[in-house]
C-alpha positions, 0 to 999 in steps of 0.5 A: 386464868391468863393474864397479860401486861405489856411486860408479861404473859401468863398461861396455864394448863392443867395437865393429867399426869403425875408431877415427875412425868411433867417435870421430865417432859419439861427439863429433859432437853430431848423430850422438851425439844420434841414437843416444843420443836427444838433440838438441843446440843447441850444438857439443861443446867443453871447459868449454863447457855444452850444452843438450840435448832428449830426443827418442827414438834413432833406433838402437832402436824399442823404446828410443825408445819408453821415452825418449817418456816423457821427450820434450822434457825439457831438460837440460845437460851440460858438455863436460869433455874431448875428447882426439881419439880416446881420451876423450870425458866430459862433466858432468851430473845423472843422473836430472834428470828431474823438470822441477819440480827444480831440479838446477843445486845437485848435485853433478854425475858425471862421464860418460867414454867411453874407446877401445882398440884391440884385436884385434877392433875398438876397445873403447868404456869408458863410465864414469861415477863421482862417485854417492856425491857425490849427495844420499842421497835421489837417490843409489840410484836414479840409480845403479841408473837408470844402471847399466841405461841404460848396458848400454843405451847401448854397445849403441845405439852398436854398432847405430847404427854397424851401420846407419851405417856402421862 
């Protein structure tokens, strides 16, 4: 069920594959860029910063075309932890997506996917937490963009997955 403060998002979706084809939807940079729409230049290892470019998912046409808007956007996220397939979470600035900002001095969230087991499949937790740390004037709108953007997102994975193989 999701739920929400000021300071955090949660969403979940429970997802019809096996739990090692989840995990490699969500840790693998080539096959994490495609649905979530980003190219990365770099692997996914803890405590190490990984450029990315916005480029468009390739799970949902209609979802491209909004990410076009921010096509070619650069921006970074540092790999937290990569417990093998549990949780995944990585560091970032939501919202950075004005390439005149200098975000690098926020404070950053911190963006967590978790798996479960259960009787349907493997439940896929996003949480994202640590808004109320954000300056006040980017505070409400990075939340309320990412409340949406993560109902999105579960729901991208769950269709690249259906085309990929689940």
């Amino acid at each position: 069920m999701p739920t929400s403060t000021t300071d955090r998002i949660e969403k979940s979706i429970v997802l019809r594959a096996t739990r090692a084809r989840v995990w490699r939807a969500l840790t693998d940079p080539t096959e994490f860029g495609a649905w979530f729409g980003m190219r990365f230049d770099d692997p996914f290892v803890p405590g190490q910063r990984v450029r990315a470019t916005i480029v468009g998912t390739t799970a949902d046409p209609e979802v491209a075309k909004l990410q076009a808007a921010h096509a070619g956007l650069r921006f970074d996220l540092v790999i937290d932890r990569i417990e093998p397939q549990r949780l995944f979470s990585f560091r970032w600035h939501p919202g950075a997506v004005d390439p005149h900002v200098d975000y690098s001095h926020e404070p950053t969230t911190l963006v967590e996917f978790a798996l479960d087991e259960v009787a349907e499949g493997i439940r896929v937790t996003v949480i994202e937490s640590g808004f109320d740390r954000l300056p006040l004037a980017r505070r409400a709108a990075a939340f309320a963009q990412n409340e949406q953007g993560w109902a999105l997102v579960v729901t991208l994975l769950a269709k690249h997955l259906a085309a990929h193989g689940a």
